[in-house]
N, CA, C and O of each residue as an XYZ file, in Angstrom:
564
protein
N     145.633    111.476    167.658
C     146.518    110.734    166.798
C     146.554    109.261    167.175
O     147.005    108.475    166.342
N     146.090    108.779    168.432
C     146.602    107.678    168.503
C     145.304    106.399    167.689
O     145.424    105.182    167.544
N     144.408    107.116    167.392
C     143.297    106.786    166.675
C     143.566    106.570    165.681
O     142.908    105.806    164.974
N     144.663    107.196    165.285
C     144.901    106.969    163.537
C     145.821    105.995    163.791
O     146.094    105.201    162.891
N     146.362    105.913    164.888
C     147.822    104.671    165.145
C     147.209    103.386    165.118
O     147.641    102.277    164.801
N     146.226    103.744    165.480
C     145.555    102.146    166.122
C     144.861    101.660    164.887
O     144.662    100.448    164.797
N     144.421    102.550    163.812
C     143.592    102.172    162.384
C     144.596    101.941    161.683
O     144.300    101.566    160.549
N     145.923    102.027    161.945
C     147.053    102.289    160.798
C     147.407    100.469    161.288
O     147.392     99.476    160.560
N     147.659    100.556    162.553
C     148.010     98.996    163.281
C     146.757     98.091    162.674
O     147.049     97.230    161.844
N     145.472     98.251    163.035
C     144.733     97.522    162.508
C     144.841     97.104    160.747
O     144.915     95.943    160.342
N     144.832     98.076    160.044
C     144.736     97.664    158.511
C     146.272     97.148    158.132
O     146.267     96.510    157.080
N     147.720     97.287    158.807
C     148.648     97.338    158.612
C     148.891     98.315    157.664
O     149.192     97.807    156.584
N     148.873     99.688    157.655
C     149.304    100.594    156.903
C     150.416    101.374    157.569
O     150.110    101.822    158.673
N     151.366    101.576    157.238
C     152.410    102.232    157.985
C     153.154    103.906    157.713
O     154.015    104.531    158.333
N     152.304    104.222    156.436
C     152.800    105.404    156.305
C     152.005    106.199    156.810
O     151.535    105.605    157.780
N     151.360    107.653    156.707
C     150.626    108.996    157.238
C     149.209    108.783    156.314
O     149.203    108.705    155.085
N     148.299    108.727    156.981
C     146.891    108.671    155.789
C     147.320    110.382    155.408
O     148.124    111.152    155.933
N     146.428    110.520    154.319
C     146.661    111.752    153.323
C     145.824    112.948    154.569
O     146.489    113.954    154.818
N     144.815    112.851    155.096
C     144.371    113.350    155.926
C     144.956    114.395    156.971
O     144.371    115.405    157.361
N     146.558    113.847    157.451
C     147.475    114.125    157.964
C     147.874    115.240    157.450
O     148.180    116.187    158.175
N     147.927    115.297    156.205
C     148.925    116.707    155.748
C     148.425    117.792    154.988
O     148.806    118.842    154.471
N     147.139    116.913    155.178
C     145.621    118.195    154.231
C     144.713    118.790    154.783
O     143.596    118.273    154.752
N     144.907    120.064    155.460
C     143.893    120.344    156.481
C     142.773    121.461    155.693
O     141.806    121.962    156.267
N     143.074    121.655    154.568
C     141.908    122.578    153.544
C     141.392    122.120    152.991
O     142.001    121.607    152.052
N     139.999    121.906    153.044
C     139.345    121.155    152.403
C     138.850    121.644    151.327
O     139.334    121.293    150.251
N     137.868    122.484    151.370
C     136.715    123.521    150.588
C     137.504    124.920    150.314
O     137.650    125.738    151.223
N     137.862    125.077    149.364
C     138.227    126.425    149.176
C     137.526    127.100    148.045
O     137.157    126.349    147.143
N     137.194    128.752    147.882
C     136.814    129.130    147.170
C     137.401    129.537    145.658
O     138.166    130.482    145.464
N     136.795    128.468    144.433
C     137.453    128.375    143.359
C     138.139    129.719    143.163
O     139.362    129.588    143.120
N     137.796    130.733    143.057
C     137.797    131.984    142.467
C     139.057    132.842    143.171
O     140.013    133.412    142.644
N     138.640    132.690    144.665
C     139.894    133.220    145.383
C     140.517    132.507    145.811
O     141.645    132.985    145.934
N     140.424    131.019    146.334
C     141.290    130.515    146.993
C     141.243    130.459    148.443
O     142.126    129.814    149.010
N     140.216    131.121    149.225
C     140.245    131.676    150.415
C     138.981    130.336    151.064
O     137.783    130.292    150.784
N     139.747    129.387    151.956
C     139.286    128.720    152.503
C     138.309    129.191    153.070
O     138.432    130.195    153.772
N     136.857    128.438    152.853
C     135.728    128.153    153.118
C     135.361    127.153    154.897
O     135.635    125.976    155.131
N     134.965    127.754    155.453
C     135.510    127.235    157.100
C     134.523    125.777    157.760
O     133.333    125.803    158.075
N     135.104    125.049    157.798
C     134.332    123.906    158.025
C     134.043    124.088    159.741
O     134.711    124.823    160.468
N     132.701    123.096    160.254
C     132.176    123.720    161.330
C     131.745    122.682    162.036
O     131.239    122.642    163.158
N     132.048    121.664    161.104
C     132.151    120.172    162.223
C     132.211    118.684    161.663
O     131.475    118.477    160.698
N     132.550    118.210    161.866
C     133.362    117.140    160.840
C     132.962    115.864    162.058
O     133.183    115.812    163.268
N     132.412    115.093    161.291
C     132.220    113.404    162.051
C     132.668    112.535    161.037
O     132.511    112.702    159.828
N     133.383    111.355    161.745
C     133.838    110.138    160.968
C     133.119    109.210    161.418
O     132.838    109.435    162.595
N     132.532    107.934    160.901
C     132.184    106.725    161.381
C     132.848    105.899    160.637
O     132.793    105.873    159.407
N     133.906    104.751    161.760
C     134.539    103.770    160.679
C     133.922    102.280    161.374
O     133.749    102.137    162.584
N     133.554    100.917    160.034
C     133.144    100.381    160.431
C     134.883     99.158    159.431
O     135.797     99.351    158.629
N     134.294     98.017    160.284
C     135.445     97.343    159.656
C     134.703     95.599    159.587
O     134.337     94.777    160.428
N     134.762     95.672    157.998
C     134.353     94.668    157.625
C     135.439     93.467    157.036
O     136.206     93.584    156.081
N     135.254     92.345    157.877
C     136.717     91.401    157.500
C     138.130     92.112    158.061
O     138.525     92.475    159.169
N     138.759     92.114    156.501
C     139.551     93.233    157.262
C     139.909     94.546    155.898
O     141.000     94.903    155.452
N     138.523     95.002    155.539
C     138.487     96.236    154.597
C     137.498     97.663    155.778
O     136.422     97.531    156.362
N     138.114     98.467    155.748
C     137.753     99.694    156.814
C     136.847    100.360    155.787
O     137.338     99.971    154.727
N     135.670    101.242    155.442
C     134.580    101.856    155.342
C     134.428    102.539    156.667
O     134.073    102.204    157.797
N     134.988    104.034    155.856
C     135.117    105.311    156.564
C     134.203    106.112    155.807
O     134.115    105.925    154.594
N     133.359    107.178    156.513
C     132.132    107.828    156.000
C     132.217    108.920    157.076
O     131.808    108.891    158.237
N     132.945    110.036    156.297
C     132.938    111.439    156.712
C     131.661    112.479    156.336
O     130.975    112.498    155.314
N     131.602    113.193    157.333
C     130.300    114.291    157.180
C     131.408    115.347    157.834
O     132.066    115.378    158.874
N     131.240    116.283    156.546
C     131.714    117.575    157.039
C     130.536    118.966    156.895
O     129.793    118.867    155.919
N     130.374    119.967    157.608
C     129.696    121.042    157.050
C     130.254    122.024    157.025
O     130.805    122.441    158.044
N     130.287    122.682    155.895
C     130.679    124.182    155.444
C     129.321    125.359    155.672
O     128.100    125.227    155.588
N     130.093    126.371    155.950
C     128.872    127.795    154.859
C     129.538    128.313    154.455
O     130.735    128.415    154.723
N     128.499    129.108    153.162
C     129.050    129.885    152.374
C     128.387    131.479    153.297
O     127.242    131.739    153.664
N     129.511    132.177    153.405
C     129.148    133.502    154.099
C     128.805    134.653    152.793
O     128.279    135.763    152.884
N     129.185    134.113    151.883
C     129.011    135.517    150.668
C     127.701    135.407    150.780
O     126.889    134.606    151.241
N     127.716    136.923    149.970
C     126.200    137.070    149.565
C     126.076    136.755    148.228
O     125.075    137.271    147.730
N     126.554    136.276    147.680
C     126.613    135.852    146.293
C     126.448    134.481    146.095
O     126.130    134.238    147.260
N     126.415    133.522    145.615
C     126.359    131.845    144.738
C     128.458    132.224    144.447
O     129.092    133.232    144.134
N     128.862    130.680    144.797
C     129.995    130.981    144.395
C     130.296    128.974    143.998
O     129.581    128.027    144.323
N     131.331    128.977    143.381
C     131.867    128.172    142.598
C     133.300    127.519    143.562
O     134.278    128.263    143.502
N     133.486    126.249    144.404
C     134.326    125.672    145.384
C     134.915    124.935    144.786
O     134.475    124.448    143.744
N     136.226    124.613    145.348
C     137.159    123.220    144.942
C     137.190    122.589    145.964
O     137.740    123.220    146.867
N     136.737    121.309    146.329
C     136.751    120.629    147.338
C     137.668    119.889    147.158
O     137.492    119.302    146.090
N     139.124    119.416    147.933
C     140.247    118.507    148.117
C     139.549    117.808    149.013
O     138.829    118.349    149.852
N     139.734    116.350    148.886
C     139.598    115.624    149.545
C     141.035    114.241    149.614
O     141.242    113.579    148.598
N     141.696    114.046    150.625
C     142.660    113.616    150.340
C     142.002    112.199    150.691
O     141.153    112.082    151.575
N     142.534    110.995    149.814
C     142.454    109.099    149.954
C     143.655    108.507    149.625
O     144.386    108.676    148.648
N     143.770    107.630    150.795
C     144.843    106.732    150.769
C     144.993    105.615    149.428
O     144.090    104.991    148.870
N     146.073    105.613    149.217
C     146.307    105.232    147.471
C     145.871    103.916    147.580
O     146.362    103.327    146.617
N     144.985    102.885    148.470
C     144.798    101.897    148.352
C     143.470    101.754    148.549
O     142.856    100.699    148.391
N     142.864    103.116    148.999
C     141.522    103.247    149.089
C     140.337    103.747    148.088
O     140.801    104.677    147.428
N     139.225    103.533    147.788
C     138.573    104.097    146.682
C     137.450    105.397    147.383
O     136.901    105.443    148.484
N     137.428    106.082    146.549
C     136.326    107.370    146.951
C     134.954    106.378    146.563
O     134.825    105.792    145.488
N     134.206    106.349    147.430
C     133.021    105.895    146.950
C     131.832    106.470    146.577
O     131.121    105.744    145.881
N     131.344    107.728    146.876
C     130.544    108.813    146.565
C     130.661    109.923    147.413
O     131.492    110.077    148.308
N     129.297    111.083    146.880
C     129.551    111.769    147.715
C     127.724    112.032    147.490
O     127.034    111.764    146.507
N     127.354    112.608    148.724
C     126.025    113.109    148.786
C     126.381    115.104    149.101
O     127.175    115.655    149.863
N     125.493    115.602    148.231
C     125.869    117.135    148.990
C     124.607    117.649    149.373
O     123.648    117.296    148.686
N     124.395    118.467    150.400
C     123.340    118.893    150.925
C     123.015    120.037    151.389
O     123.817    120.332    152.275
N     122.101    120.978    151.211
C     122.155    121.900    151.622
C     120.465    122.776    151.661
O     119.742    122.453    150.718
N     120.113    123.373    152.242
C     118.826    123.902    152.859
C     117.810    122.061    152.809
O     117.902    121.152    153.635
N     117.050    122.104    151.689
C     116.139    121.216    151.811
C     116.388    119.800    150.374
O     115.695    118.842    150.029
N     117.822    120.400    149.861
C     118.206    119.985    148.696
C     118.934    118.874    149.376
O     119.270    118.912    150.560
N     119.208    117.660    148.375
C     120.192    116.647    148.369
C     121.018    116.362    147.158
O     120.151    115.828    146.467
N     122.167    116.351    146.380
C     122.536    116.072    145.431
C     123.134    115.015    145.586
O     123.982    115.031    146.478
N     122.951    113.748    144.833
C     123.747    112.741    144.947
C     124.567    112.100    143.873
O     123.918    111.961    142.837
N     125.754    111.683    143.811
C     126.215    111.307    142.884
C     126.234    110.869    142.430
O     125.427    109.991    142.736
N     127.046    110.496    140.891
C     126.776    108.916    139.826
C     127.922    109.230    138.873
O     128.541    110.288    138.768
N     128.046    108.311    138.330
C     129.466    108.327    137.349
C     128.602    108.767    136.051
O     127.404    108.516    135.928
N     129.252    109.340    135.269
C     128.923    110.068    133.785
C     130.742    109.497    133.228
O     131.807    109.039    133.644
N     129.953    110.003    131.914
C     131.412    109.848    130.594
C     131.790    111.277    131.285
O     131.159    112.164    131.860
N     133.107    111.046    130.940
C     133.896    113.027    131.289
C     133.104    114.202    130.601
O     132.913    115.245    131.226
N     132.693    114.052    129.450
C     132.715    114.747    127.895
C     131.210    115.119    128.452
O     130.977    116.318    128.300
N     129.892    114.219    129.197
C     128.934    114.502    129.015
C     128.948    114.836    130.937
O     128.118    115.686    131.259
N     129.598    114.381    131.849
C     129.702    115.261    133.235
C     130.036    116.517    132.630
O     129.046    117.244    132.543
N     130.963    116.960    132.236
C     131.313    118.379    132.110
C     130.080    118.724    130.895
O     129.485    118.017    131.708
N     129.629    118.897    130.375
C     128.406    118.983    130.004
C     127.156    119.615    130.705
O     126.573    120.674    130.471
N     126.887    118.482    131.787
C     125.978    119.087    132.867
C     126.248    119.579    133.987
O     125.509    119.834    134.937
N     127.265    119.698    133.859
C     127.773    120.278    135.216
C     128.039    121.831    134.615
O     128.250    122.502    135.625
N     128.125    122.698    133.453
C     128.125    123.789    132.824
C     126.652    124.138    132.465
O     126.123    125.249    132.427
N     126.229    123.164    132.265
C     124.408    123.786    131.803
C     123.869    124.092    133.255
O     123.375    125.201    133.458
N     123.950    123.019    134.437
C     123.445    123.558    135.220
C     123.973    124.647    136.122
O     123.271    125.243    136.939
N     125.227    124.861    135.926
C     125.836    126.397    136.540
C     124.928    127.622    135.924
O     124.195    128.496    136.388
N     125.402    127.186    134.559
C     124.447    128.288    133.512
C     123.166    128.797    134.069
O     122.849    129.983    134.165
N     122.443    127.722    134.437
C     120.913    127.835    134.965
C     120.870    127.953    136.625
O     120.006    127.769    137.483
N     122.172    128.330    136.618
C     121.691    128.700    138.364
C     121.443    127.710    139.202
O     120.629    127.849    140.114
N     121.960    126.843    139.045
C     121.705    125.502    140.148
C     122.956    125.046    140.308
O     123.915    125.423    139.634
N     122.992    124.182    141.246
C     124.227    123.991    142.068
C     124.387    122.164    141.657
O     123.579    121.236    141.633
N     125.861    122.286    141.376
C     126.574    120.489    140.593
C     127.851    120.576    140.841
O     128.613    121.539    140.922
N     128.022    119.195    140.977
C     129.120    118.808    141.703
C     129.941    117.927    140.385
O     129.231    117.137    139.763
N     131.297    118.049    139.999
C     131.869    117.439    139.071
C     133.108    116.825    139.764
O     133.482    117.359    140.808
N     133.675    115.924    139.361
C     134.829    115.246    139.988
C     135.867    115.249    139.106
O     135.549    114.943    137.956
N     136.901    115.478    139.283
C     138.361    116.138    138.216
C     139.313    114.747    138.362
O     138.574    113.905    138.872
N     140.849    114.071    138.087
C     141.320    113.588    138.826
C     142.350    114.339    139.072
O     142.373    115.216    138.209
N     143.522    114.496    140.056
C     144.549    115.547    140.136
C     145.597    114.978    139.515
O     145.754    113.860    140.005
N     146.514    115.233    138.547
C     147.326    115.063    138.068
C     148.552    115.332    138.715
O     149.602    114.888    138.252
N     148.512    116.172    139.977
C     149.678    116.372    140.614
C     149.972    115.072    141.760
O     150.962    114.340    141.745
N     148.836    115.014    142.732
C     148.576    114.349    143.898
C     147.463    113.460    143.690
O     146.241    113.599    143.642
N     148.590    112.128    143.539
C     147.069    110.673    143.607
C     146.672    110.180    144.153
O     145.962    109.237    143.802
N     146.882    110.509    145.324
C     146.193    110.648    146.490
C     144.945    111.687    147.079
O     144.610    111.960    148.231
N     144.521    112.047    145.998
C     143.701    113.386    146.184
C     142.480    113.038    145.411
O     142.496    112.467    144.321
N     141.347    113.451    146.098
C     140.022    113.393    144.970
C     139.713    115.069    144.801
O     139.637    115.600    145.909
N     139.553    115.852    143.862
C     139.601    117.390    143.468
C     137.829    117.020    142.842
O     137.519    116.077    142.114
N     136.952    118.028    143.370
C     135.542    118.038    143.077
C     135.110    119.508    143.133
O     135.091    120.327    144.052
N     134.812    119.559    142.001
C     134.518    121.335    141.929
C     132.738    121.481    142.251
O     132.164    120.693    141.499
N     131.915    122.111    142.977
C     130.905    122.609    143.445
C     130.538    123.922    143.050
O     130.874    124.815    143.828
N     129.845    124.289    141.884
C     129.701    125.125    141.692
C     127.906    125.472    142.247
O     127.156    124.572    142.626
N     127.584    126.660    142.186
C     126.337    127.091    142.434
C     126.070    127.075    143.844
O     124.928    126.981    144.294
N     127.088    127.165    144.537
C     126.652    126.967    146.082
C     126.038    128.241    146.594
O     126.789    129.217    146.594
N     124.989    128.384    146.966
C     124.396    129.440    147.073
C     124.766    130.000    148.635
O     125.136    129.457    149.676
N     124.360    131.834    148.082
C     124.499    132.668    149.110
C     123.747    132.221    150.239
O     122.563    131.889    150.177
N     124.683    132.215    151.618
C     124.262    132.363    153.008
C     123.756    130.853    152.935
O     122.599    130.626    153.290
N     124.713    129.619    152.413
C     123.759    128.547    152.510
C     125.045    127.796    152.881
O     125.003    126.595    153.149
């Protein structure tokens, strides 16, 4: 914690980053049953005085099945999500902004077809939250 004291002192932020009170990240759309993360690195670099934080987390999926995730990711309301890369066996998916109408679009054709896409929601409850659904994550991967 005192890591987060000292980034909170540095940027002058004084309340709890969202991080603090969100410890589920990946859960499985369908059940709900958290998906177990297995090692998590941060690198923060600080430019002027704007912080660029770049988390790597890894999950597996233990089913034997392809299953469909909600990834929470909690951001401080002054901070922007800047992408996301997803990765898995020899694959890389990387992101890009689409219209809503034509993301949800391909993000259903390629479920359809058995491949794995990543869509970004915004949460209407918590705005502090980035909600990214992962579907097609394949078995034992």
């Amino acid at each position: 914690m005192e890591a987060l004291d000292n980034l909170r002192n540095l940027l002058g932020v004084e309340k709890k980053f969202p991080t603090e009170k969100y410890t589920r990240f990946l859960l499985n759309y369908v059940t709900k049953d958290q998906i177990p993360m297995y090692h998590v690195h941060s690198d923060v670099k600080i430019h002027n005085n704007i912080a660029e934080i770049r988390y790597e987390q890894y999950y597996f999926n233990h089913s034997e099945e392809p299953i469909e995730a909600e990834y929470i990711f909690p951001v401080h309301a002054d901070a922007v999500f800047g992408g996301l890369e997803l990765r898995y066996k020899n694959k890389v998916i990387q992101s890009r902004v689409e219209i809503r109408e034509t993301a949800k679009a391909m993000y259903d054709d390629a479920i359809a077809a058995e491949k794995t896409a990543v869509i970004s929601h915004p949460s209407r409850k918590d705005k502090d939250i980035v909600r990214l659904n992962v579907g097609g994550i394949p078995a034992k991967a």
